[in-house]
VOPAGU-2260 file (C-alpha; in pm, 1 decimal, decimal comma):
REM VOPAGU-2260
SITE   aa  ch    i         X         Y         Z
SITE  UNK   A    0     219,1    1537,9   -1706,0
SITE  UNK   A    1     561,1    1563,9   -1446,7
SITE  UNK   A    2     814,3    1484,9   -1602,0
SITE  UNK   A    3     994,4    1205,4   -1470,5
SITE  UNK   A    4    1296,8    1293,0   -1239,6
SITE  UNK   A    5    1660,5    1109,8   -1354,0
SITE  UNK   A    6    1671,5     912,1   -1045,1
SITE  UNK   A    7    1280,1     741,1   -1130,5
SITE  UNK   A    8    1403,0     677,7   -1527,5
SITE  UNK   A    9    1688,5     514,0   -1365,2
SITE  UNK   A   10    1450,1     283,9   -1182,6
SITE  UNK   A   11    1211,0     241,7   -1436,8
SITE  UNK   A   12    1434,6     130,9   -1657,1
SITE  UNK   A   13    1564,3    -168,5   -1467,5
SITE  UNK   A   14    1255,7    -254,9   -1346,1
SITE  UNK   A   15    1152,3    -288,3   -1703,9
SITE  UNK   A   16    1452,8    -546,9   -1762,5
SITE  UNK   A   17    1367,0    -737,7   -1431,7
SITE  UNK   A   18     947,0    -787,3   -1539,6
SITE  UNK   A   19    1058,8    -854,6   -1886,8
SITE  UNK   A   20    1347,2   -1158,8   -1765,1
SITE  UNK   A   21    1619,5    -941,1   -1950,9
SITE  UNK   A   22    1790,4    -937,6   -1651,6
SITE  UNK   A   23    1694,8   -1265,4   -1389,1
SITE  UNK   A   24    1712,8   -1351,2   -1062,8
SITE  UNK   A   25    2103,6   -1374,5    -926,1
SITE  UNK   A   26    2217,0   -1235,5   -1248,9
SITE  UNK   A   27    2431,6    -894,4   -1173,9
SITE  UNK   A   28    2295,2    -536,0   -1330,0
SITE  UNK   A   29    2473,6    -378,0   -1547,6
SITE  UNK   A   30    2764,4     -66,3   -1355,0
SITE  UNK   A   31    2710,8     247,4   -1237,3
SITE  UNK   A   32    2915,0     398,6   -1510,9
SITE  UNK   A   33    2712,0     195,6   -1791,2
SITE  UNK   A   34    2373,8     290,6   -1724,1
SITE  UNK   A   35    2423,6     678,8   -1661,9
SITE  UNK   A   36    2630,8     647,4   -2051,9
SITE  UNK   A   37    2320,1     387,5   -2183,9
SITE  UNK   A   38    2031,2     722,9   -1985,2
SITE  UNK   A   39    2213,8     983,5   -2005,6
SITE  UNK   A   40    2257,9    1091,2   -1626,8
SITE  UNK   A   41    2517,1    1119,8   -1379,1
SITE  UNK   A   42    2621,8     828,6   -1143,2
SITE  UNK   A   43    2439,0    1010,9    -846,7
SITE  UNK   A   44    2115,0     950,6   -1046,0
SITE  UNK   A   45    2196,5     582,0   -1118,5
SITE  UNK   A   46    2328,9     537,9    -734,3
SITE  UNK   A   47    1965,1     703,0    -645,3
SITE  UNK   A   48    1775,0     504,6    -863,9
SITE  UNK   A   49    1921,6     163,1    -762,0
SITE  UNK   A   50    1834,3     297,6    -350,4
SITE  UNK   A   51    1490,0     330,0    -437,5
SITE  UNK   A   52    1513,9     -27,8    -593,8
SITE  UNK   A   53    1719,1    -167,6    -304,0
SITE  UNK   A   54    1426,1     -14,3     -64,9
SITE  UNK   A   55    1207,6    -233,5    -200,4
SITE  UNK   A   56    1361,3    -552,1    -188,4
SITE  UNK   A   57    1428,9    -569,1    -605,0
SITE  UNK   A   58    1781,2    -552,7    -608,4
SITE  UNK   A   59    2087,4    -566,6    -384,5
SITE  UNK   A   60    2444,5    -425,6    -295,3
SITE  UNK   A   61    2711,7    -708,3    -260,4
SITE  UNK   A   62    3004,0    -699,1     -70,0
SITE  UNK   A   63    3290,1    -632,9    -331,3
SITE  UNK   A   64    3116,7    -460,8    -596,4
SITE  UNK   A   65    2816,1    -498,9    -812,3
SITE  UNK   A   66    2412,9    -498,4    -757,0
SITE  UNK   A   67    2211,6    -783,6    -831,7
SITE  UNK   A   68    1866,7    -878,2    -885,9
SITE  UNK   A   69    1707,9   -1050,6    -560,7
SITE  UNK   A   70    1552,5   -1382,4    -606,0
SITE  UNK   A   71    1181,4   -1280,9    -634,0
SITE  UNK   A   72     983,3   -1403,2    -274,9
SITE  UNK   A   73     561,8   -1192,2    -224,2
SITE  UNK   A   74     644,4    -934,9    -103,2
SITE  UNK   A   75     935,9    -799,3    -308,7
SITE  UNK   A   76     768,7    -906,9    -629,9
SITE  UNK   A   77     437,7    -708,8    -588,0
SITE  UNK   A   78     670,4    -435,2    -472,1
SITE  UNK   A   79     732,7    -371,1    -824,0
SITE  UNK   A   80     406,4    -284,4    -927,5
SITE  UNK   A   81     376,5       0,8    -635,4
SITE  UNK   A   82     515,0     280,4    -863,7
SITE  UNK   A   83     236,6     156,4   -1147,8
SITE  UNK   A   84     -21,3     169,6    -918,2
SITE  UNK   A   85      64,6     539,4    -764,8
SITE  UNK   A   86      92,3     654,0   -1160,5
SITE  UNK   A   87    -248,7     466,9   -1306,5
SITE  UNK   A   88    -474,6     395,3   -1022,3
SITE  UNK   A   89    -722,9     653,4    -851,4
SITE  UNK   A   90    -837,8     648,6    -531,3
SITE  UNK   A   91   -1163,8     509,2    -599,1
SITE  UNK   A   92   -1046,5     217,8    -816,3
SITE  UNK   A   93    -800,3     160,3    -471,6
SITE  UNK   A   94   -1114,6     158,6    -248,3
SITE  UNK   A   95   -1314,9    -104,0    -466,7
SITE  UNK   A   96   -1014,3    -364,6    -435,6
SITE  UNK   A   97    -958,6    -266,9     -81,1
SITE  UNK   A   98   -1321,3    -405,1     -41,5
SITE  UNK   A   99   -1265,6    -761,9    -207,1
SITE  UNK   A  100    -949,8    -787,9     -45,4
SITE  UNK   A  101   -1028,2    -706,9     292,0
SITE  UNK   A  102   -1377,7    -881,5     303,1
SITE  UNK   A  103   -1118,9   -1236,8     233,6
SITE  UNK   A  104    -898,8   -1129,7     497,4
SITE  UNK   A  105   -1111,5   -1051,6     765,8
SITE  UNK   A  106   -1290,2   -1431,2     703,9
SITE  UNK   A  107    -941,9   -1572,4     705,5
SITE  UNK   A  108    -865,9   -1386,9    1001,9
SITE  UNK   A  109   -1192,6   -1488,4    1186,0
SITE  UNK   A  110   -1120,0   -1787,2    1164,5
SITE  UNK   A  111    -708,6   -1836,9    1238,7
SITE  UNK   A  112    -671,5   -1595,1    1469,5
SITE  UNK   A  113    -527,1   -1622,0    1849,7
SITE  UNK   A  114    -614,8   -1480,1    2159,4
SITE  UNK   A  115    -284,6   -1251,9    2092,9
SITE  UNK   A  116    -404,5   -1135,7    1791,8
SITE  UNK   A  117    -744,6   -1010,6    1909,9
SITE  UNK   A  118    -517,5    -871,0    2183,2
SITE  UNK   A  119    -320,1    -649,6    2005,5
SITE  UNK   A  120    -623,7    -554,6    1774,1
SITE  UNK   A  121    -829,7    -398,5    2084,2
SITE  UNK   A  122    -461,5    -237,1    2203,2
SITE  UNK   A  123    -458,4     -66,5    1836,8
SITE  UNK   A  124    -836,3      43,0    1932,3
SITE  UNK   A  125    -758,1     162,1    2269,3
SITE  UNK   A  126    -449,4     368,9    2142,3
SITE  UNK   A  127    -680,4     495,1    1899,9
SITE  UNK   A  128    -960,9     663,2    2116,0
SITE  UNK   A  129    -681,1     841,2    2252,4
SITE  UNK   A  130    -476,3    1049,6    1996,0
SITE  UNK   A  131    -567,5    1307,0    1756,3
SITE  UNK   A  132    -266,9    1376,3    1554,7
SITE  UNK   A  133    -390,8    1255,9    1223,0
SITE  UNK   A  134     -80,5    1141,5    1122,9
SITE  UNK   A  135     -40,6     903,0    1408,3
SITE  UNK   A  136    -451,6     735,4    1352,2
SITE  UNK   A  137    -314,8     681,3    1038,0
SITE  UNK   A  138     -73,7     509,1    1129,2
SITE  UNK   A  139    -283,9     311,2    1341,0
SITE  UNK   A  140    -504,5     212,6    1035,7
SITE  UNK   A  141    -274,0      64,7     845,9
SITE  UNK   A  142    -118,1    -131,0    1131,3
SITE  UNK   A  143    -506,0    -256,8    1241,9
SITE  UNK   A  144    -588,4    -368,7     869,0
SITE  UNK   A  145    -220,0    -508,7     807,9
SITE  UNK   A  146    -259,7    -728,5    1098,3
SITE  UNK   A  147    -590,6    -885,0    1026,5
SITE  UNK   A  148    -458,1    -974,8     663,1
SITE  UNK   A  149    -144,8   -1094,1     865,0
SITE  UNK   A  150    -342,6   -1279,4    1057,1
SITE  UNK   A  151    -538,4   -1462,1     773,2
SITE  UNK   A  152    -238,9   -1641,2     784,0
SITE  UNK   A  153    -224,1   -1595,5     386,8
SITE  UNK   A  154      85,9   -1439,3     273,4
SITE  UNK   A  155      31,3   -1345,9    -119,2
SITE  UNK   A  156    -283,9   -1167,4      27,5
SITE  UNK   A  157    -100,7    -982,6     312,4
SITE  UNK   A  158     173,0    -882,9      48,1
SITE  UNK   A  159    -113,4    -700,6    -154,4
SITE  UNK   A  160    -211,5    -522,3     133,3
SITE  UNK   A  161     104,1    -406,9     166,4
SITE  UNK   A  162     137,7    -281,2    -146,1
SITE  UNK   A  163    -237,0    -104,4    -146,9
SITE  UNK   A  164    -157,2      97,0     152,2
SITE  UNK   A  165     203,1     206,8      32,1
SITE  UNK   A  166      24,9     324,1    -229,5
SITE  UNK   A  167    -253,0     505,9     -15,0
SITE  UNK   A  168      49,8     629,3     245,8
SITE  UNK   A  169     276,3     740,1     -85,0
SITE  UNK   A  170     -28,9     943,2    -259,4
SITE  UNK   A  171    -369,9     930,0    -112,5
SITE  UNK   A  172    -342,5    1098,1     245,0
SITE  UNK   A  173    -599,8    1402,4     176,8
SITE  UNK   A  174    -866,3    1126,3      60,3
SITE  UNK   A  175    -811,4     884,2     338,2
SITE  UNK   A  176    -868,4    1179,1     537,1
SITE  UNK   A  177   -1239,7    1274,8     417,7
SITE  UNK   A  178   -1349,3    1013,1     700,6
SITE  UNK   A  179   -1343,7    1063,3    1065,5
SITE  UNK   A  180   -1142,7     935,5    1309,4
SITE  UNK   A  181   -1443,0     867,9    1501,9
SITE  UNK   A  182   -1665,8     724,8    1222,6
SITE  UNK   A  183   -1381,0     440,9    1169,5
SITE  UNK   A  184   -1278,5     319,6    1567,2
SITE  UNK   A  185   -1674,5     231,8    1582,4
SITE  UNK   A  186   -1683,9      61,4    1285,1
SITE  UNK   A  187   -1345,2    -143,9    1355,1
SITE  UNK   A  188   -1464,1    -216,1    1685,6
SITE  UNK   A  189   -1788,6    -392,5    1504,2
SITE  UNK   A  190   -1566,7    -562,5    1293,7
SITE  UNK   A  191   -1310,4    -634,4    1607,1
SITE  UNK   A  192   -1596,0    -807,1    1800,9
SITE  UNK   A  193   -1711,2   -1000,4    1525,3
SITE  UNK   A  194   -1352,1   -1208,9    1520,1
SITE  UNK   A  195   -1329,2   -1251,5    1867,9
SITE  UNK   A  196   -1620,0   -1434,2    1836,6
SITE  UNK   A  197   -1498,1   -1572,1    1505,0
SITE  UNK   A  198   -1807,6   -1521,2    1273,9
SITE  UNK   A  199   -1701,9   -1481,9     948,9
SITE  UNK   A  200   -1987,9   -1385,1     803,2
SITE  UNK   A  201   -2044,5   -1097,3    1026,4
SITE  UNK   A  202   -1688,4    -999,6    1054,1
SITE  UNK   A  203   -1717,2    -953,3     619,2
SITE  UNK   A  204   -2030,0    -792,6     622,3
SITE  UNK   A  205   -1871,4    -501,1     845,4
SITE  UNK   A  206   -1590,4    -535,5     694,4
SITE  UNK   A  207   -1776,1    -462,0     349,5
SITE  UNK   A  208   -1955,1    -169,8     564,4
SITE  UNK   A  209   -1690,9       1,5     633,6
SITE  UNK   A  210   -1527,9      41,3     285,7
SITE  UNK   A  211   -1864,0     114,4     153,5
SITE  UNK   A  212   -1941,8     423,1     378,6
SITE  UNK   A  213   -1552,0     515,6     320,4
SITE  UNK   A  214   -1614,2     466,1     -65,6
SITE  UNK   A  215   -1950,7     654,9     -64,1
SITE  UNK   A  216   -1762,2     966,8     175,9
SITE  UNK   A  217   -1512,9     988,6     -73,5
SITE  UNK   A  218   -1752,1     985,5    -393,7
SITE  UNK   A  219   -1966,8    1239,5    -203,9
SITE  UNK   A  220   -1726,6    1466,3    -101,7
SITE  UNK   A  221   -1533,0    1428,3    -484,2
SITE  UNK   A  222   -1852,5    1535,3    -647,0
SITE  UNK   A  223   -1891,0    1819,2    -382,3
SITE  UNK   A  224   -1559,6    1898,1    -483,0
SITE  UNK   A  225   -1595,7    1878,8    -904,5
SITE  UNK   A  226   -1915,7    2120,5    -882,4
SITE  UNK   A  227   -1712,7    2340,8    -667,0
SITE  UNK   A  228   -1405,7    2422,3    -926,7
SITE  UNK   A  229   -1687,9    2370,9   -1197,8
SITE  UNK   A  230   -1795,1    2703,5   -1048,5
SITE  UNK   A  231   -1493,0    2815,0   -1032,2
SITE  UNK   A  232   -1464,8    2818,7   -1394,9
SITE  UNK   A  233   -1730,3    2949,6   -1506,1
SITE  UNK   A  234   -1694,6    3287,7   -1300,9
């Protein structure tokens, strides 16, 4: 197992008094100087710690001294769970609640979205067709899904989407990348069409299409890949 760097058991252990109300909302952490004596590390490792909290919208710097614990709103508070999630969920566990979650949002999103919204979806489409930096579709992705969840006009669910594709941005870039670039514009152009036209039921059963064939790629390809070092072994 890694072992956990200073600045992580730094964050790890406030989040722990945060999810556990030893420490609540408005309520100021404890200094710089106590927590490195209370883990063992420097001040550097507490300062970097706390960053990684502040980046997430846990905790906060006031003017005049002192971090505090944010009052808890979505997005922030399902932020916490990100760091379990990279350390205990695989990327086919990810893919199955990407599949519920998405099949809501795209309904939701059928049905409340503007003439704006399908707007920018087909501009995310066009743009698309037209790169090939891998880096950059991906980027694309995430901004195509995170605006039909956005535009299901529920926030709790758009805050979980935003925490599942942290996650796959943080640790699961070489799996999101078994499927083609091409292989997902035509399938979000199926599910694109079915919103403008707001059918829900179609626009979920493409939806549900698409993270099946992804799901069944990556199973595929993982099994190619367990026979393959199984081999490995053995010679």
């Amino acid at each position: 197992m890694k072992k956990k760097s200073k600045s992580q058991i730094v964050y790890d252990y406030i989040e722990e008094l945060v999810i556990s109300g030893e420490i609540k909302a408005g309520e100021r952490l404890p200094s710089e100087a106590r927590l490195g004596e209370i883990l063992n590390v420097s001040r550097v490792s507490v300062r970097a710690g706390i960053e990684k909290l502040s980046a997430i919208g846990l905790v906060s710097k006031k003017k005049g001294g002192g971090t505090y614990v944010n009052k808890p709103n979505n997005e922030n508070y399902l932020s916490v769970f990100t760091p379990t999630l990279l350390h205990n969920t695989d990327y086919l566990e990810l893919l199955e609640i990407r599949r519920a979650l998405d099949s809501l949002s795209v309904q939701l999103c059928a049905k409340h979205i503007t003439e704006t919204g399908t707007r920018k979806l087909l501009e995310i489409i066009d743009e698309m067709e037209t790169i090939d930096d891998a880096n950059d579709f991906f980027t694309l992705d995430k901004k195509f899904h995170l605006l039909i969840s956005k535009y299901s006009k529920n926030r709790f669910l758009h805050s979980m989407h935003l925490i599942i594709w942290d996650v796959i941005q943080k640790s699961q870039r070489i799996s999101y990348n078994r499927v083609t670039n091409q292989d997902r514009i035509e399938e979000h152009k199926a599910i694109v069409n079915a919103i403008v036209h707001k059918d829900q039921d179609l626009a979920r059963i493409y939806t549900i299409r698409h993270l099946e064939r992804i799901i069944d790629t990556f199973v595929c390809e993982y099994n190619q890949d367990s026979q393959y070092e199984a081999i490995k072994r053995k010679n």
